[in-house]
C-alpha positions in Angstrom: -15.4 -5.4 -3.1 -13.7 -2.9 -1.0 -11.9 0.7 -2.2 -9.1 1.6 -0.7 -8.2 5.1 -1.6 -4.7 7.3 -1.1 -5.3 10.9 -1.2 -2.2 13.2 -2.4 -1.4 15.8 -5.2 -0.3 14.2 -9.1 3.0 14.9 -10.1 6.4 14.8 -10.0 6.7 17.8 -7.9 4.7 16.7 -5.1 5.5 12.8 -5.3 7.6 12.9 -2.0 5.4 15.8 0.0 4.1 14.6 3.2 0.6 15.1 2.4 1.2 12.2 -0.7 2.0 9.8 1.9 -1.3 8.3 1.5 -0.4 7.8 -2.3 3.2 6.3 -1.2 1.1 3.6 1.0 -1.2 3.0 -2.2 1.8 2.4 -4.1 3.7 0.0 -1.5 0.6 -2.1 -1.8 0.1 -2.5 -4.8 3.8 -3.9 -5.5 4.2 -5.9 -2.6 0.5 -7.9 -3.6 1.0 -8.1 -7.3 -2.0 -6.0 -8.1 -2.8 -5.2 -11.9 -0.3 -2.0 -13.3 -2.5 1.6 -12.6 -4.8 2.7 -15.1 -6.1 5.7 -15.4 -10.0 6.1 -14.2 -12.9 7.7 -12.2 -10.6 10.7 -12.2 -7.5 9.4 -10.8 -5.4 6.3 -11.2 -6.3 2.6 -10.2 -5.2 -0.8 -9.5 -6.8 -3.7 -8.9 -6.3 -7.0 -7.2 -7.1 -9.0 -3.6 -5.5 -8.6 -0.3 -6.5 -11.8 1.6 -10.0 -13.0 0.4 -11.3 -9.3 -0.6 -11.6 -8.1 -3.9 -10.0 -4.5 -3.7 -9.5 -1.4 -6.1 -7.2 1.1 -5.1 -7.6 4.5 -5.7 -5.0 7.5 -5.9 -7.2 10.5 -6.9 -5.6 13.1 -9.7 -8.1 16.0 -8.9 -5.5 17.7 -6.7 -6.1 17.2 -2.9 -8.9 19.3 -2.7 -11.5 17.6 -4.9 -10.4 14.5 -4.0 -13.9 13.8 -3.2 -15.0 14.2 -7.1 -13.2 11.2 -8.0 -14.2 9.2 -4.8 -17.9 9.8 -5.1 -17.2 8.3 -8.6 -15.7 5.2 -7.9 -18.2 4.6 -5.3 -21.3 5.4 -7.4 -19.7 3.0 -10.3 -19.0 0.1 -8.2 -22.0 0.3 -6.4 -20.1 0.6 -3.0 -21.3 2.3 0.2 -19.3 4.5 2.3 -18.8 1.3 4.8 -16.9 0.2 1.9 -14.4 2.9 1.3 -11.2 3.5 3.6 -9.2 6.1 3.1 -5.6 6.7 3.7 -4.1 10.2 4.7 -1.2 11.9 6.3 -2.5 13.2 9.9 -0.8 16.8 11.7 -1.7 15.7 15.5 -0.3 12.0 15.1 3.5 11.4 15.8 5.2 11.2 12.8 5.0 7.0 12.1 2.2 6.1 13.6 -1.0 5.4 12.1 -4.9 4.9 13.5 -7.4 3.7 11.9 -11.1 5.2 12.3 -14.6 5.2 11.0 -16.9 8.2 10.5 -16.2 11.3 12.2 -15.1 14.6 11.3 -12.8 16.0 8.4 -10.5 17.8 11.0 -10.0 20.3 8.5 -7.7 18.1 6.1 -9.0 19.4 2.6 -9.3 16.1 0.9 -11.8 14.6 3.3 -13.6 17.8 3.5 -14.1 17.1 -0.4 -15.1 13.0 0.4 -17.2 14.4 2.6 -19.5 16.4 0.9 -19.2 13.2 -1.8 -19.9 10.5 0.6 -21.1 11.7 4.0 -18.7 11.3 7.2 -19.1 7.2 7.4 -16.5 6.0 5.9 -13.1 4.6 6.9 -10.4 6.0 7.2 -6.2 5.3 8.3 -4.5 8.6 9.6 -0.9 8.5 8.8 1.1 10.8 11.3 2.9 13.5 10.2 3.7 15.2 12.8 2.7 19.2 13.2 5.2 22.0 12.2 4.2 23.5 15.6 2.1 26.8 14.0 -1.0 27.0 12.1 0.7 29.6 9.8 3.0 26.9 8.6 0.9 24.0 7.9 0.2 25.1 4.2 4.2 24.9 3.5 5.0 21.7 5.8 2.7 19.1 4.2 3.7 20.8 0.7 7.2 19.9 1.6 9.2 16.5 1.1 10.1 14.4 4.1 13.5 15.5 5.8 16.3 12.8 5.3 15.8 12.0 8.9 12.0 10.7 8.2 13.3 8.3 5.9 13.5 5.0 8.1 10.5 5.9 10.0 9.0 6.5 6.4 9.6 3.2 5.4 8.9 1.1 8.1 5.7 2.7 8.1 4.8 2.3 4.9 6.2 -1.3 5.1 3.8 -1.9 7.8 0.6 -1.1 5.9 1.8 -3.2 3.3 1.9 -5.9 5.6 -1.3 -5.2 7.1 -3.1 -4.3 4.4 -5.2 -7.3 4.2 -6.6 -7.5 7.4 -7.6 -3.6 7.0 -9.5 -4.9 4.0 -11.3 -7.3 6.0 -11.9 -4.8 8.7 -10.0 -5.7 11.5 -8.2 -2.9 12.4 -6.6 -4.2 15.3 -5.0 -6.6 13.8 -3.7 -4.3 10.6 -2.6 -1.6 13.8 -0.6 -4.8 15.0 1.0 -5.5 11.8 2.3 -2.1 11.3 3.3 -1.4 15.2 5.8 -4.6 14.2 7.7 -2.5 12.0 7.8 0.7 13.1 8.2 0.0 17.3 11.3 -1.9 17.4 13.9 1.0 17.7 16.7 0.9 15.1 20.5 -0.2 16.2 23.8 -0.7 14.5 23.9 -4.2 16.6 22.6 -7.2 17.0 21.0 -6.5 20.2 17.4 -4.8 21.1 18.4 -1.1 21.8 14.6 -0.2 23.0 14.7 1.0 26.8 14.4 -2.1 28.7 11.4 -1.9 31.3 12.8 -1.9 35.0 13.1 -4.9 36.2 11.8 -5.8 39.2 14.1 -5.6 42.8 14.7 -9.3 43.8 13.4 -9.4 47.4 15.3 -10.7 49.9 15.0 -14.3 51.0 14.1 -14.2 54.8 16.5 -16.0 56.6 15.4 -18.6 59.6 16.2 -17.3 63.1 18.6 -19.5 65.1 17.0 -21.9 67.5 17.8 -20.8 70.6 20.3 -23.1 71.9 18.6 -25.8 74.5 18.9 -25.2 77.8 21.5 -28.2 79.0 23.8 -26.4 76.2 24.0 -23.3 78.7 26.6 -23.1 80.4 26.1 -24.6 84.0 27.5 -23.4 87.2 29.5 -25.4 89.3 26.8 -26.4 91.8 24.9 -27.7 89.0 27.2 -29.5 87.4 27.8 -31.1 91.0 24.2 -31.9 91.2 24.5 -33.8 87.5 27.9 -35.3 88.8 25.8 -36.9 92.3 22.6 -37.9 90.5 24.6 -40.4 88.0 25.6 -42.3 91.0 22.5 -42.5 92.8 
């Protein structure tokens, strides 16, 4: 059994904030693997089902962001899980927004909700940042990730959300490689109104030049010959 928890704020009013993209990636999940409806439990709202061979309960927290770890801890404790067992999904400042890393243990970074699943769980657990992007000044943290995502984050957005979903099972069996793989296949190729790939093309390298042979020096009896000699030629024939 693994938990796979989506940290965000409940509510209408903060269903499209960047810091409930973890919730959105729960959500895209759960659809696209025909996991049970949510229900509500261990303080926040799960779904249950398998991704691959892995029994998995996903976990969207309704605590409010920063006692995330309240409902976490519970879960865990209930299912008789270890923090090995737990990854948790979250929007990152210092990743570019749509692309994601996973990691295990570490620090909180400050981020509120895994400061809460810390003092729950300890600092070993998993966890998939989600990049964000920064809004370039501490002072205006609080009111970026309390925003929705501009109109122009919306095809990033979904590819990567798309791309978790299409991971998500290998992240529940642990690889993360290949679950970073699955989502770099949505969200790298650039986006073009044609059919061809508009990514910048890597240089290609400069043919080099086929050496060409050096002409054989013409043979000596095809130089032209002086008079004398060709009179010498002329007398030895009729010797």
């Amino acid at each position: 059994m693994k938990l796979i928890v989506g940290l965000g704020n409940p509510g209408a009013k903060y269903a499209s904030n960047r810091h409930n993209i973890g919730f959105m990636a729960l959500d895209r999940i759960a659809a696209d693997h025909g996991f049970a409806p949510w229900r509500p439990r261990f303080q926040g709202l799960t779904a249950e089902g398998r991704l691959g061979d892995v029994r998995v309960t996903l976990l969207k927290p309704q605590t409010f962001m920063n006692l995330s770890g309240q409902a976490v801890g519970e879960a865990v404790r209930y299912l008789k899980l270890s923090p090995a067992d737990v990854t948790v999904l979250h929007d990152e400042l210092d990743l570019a927004p749509g692309k994601a890393r996973v990691k295990q243990g570490g620090g909180h970074a400050g981020h509120n909700g895994l400061r809460s699943i810390h003092q729950h769980l300890g600092p070993d657990y998993g966890r998939v940042r989600l990049g964000i992007g920064h809004p370039g000044h501490k002072d205006k943290v609080a009111p970026y990730v309390l925003s929705d995502f501009a109109k122009a984050d919306q095809d990033w957005l979904d590819d990567l959300i798309r791309g978790i979903s299409d991971g998500a099972a290998w992240l529940a069996a642990g690889d993360g490689g290949r679950f970073q793989n699955a989502v770099a296949t949505r969200t790298a190729p650039a986006r073009n109104s044609g059919t061809e790939d508009a990514r910048p093309q890597a240089p290609q390298p400069r043919a080099k030049p086929v050496p060409q042979p050096k002409p054989a020096p013409a043979p000596e009896d095809a130089q032209p010959a002086s008079l004398a000699d060709r009179l010498r030629a002329l007398t030895d024939r009729f010797k």
